[in-house]
Backbone bond lengths (Angstrom), bond angles and torsions (degrees), N, CA, C in turn:
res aa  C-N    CA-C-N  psi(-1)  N-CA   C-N-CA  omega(-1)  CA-C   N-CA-C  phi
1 X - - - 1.445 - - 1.521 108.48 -
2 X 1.309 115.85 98.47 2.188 117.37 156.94 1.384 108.38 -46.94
3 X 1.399 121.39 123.29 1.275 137.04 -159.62 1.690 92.94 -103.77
4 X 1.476 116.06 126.21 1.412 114.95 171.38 1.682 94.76 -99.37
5 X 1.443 102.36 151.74 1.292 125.96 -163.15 1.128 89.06 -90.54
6 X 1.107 143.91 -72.29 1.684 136.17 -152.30 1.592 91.83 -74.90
7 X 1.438 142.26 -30.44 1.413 131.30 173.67 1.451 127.60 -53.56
8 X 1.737 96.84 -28.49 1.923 122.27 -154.03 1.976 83.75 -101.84
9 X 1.122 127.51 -16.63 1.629 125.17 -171.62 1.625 91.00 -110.21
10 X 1.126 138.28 -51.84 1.650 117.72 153.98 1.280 118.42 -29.83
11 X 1.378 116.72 -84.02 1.261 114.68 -156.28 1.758 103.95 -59.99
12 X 1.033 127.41 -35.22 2.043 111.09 176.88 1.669 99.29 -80.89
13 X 1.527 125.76 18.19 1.652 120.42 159.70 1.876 88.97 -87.93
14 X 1.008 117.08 -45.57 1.358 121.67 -158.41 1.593 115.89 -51.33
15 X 2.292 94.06 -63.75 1.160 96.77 160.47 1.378 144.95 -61.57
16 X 1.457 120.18 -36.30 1.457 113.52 139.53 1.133 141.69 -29.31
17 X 1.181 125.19 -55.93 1.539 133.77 174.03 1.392 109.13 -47.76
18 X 1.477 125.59 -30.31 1.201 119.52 176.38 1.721 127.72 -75.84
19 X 1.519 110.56 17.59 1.467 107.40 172.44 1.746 84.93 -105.83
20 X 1.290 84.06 145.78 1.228 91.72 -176.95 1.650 126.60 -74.03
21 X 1.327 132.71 134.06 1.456 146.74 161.61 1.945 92.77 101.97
22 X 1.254 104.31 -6.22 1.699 89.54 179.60 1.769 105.76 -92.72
23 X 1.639 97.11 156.36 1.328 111.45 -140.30 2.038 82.82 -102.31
24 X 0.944 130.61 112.97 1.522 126.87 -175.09 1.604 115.71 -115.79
25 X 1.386 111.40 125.64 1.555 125.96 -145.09 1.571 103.46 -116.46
26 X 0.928 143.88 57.38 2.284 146.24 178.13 1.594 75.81 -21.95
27 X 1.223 157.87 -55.76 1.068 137.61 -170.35 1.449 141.73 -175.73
28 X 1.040 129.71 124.90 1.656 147.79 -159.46 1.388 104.99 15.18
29 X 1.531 119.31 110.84 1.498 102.31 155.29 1.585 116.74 -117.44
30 X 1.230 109.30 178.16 1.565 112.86 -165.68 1.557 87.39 -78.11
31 X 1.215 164.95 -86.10 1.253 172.08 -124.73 1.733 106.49 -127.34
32 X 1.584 98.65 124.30 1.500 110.56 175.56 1.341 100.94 -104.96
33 X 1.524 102.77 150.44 2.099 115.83 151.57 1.423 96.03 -101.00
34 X 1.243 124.50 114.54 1.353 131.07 151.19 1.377 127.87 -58.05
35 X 0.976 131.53 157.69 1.538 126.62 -34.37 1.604 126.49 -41.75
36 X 1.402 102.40 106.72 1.588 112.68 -178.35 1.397 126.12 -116.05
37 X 1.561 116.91 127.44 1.166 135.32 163.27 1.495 122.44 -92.02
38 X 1.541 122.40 118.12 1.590 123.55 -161.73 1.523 106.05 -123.89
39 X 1.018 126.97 99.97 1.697 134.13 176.73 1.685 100.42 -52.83
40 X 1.122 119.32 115.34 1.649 109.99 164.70 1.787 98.29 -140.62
41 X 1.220 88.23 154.04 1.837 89.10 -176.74 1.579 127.20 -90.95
42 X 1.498 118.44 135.47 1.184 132.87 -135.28 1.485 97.24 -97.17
43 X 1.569 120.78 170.51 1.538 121.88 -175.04 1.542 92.09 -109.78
44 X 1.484 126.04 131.05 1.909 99.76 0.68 1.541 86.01 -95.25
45 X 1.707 104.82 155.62 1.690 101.24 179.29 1.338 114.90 -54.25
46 X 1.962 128.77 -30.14 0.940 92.97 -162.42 1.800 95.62 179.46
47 X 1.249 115.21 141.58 1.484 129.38 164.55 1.318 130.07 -72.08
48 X 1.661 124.45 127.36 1.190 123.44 -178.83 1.366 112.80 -98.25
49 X 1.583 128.40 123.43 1.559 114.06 165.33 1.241 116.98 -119.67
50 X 1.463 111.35 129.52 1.523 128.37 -160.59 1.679 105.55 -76.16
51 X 1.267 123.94 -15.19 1.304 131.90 173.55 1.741 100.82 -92.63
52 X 1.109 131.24 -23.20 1.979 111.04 167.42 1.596 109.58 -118.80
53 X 1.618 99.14 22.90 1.657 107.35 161.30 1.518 114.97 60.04
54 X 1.046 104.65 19.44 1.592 114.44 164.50 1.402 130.23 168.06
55 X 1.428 167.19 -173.25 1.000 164.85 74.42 1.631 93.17 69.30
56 X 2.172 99.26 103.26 1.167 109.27 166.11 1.351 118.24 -111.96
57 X 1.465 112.56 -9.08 1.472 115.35 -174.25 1.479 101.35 -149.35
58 X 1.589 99.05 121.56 1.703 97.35 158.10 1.669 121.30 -126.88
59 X 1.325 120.84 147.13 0.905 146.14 159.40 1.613 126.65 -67.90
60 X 1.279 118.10 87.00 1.755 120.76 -174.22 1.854 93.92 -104.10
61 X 1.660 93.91 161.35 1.716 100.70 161.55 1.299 87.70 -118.16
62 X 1.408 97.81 -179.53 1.553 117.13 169.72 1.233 111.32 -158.39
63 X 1.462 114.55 93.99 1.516 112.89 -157.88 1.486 101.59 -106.03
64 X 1.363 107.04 120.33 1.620 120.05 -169.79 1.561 109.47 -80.67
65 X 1.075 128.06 134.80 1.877 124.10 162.59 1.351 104.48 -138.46
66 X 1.395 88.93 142.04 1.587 112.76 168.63 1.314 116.48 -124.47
67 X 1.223 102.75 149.17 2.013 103.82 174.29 1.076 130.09 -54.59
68 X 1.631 119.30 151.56 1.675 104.52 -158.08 1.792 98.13 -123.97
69 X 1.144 101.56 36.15 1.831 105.00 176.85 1.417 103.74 -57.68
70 X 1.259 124.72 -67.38 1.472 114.01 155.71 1.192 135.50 -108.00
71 X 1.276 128.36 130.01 1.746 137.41 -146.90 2.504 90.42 -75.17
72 X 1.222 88.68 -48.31 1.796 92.84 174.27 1.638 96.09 -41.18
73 X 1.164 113.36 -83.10 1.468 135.22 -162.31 1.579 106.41 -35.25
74 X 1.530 111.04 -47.58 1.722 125.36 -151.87 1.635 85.08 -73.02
75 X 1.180 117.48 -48.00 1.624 130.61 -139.04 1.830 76.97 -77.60
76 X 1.641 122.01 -53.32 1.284 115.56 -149.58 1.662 98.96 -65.07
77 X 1.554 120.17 -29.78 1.524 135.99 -151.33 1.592 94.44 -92.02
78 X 1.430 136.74 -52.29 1.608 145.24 171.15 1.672 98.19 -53.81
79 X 1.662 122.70 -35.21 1.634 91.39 -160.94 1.306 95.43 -84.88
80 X 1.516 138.04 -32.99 1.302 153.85 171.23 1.949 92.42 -29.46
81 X 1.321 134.20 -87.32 1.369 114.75 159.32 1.264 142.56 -28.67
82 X 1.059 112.28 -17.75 1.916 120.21 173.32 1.445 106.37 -77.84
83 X 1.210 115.61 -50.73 1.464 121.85 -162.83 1.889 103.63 -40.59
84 X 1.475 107.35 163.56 1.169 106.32 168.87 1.270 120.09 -84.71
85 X 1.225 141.71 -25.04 1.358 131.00 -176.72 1.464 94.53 -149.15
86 X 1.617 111.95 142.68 1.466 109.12 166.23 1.683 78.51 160.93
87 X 1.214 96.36 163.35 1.819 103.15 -178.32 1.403 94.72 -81.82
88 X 1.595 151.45 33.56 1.053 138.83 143.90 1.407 121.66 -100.86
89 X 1.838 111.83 -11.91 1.424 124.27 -147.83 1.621 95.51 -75.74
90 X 1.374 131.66 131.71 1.481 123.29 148.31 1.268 126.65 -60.40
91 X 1.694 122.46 -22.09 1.381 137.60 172.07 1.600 85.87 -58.37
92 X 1.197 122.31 -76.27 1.471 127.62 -165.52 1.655 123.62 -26.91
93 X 1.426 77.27 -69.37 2.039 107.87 176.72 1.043 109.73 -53.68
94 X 1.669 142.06 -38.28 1.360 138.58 -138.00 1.879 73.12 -114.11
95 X 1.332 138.77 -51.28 1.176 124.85 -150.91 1.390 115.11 -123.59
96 X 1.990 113.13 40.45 0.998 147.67 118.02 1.507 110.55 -25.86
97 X 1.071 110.71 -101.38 1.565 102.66 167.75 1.430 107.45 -120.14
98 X 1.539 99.12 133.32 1.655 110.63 -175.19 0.901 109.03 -96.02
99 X 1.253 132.08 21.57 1.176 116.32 175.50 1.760 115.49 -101.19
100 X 1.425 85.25 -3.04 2.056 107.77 -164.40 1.710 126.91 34.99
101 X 1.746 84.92 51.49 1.880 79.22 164.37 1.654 96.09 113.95
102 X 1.739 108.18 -6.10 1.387 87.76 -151.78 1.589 122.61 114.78
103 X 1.438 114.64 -49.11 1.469 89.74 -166.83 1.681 110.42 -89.39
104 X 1.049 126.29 17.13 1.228 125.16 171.09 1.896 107.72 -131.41
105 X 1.752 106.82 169.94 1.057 105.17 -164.03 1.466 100.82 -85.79
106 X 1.848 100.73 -50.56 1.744 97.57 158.21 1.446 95.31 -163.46
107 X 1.170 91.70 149.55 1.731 119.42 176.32 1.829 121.89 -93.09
108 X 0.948 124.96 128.36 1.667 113.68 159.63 1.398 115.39 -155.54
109 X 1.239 113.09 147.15 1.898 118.28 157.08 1.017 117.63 -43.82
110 X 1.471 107.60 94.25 1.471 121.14 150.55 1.606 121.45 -38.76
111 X 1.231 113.11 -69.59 1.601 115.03 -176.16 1.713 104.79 -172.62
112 X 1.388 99.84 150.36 1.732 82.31 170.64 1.803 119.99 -118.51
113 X 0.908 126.27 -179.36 1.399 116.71 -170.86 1.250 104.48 -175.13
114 X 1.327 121.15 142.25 1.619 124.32 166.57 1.967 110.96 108.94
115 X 1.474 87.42 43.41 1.163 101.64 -177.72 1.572 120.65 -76.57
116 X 1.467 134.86 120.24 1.340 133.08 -168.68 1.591 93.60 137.01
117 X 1.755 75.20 -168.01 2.083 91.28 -179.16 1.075 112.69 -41.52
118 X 1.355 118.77 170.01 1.388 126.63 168.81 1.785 103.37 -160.90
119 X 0.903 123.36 121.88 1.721 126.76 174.60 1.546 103.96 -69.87
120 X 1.019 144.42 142.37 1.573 148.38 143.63 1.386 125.67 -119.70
121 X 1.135 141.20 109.48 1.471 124.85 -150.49 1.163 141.78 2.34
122 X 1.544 108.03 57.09 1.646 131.74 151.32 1.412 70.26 125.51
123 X 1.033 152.30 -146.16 1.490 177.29 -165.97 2.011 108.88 20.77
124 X 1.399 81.72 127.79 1.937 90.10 167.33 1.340 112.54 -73.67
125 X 1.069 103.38 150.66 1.448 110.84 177.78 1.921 99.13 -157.58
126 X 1.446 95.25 162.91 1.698 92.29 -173.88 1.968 92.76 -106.71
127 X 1.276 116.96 146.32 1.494 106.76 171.15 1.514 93.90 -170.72
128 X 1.477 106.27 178.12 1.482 127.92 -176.54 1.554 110.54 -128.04
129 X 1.078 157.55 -179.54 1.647 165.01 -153.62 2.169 106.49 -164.78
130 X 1.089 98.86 121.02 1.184 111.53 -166.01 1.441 101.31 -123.29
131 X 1.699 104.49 104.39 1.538 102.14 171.32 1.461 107.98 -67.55
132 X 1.557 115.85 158.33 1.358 135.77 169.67 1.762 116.13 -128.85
133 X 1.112 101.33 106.53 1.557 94.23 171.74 1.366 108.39 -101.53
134 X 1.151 125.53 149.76 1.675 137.39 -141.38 1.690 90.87 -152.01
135 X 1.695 136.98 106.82 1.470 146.95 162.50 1.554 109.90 -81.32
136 X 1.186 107.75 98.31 1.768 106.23 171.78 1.685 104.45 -76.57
């Protein structure tokens, strides 16, 4: 299966969206509602295989932020998303079905990293970055 890029960054907006109250973005916007999940594409975005004629492997992030009114609160509300399973986990949600909808063969959390501040158009926020590798 050739993996379309804007299909493979839909479908982990989709599965995201399904924890509940988090705000899930297929891609970069100028202004977040927190709690926000933002699909942006990972280095390197992505593998070509000349035997399924296009795009066999991609590389997505999914860099989560939450509000940092209180640093206690942010830290307790961000690790609640890290976890592996729990109706808050993005590990969970995203690999619900890996395949996301269909357009991939299967998707999962690689690892996450980049835990702390994070700037997003002007504003702090506390969050973590969650690789996704996605098999067309």
């Amino acid at each position: 299966m050739a993996l379309s890029v804007s299909s493979v960054r839909s479908g982990l907006a989709t599965r995201l969206a399904t924890i509940s109250g988090l705000m899930a973005y297929a891609k970069a916007p100028g202004q977040i509602q927190p709690p926000a999940a933002i699909v942006i594409p990972g280095k390197p975005l992505g593998e070509y295989n000349e035997a399924s004629g296009g795009l066999a492997l991609l590389n997505l992030r999914v860099v989560l932020l939450v509000q940092r009114a209180d640093d206690e609160q942010a830290q307790t509300s961000l690790d609640a998303y890290l976890d592996p399973t729990g109706t808050s986990s993005v590990k969970a949600a995203i690999e619900a079905d890996g395949t996301l909808g269909g357009s991939a063969h299967y998707a999962w959390v690689a690892r996450v990293d980049d835990y702390g501040s994070v700037e997003w158009a002007g504003v702090e926020y506390l969050g973590a970055t969650f690789d996704v590798e996605v098999q067309g």
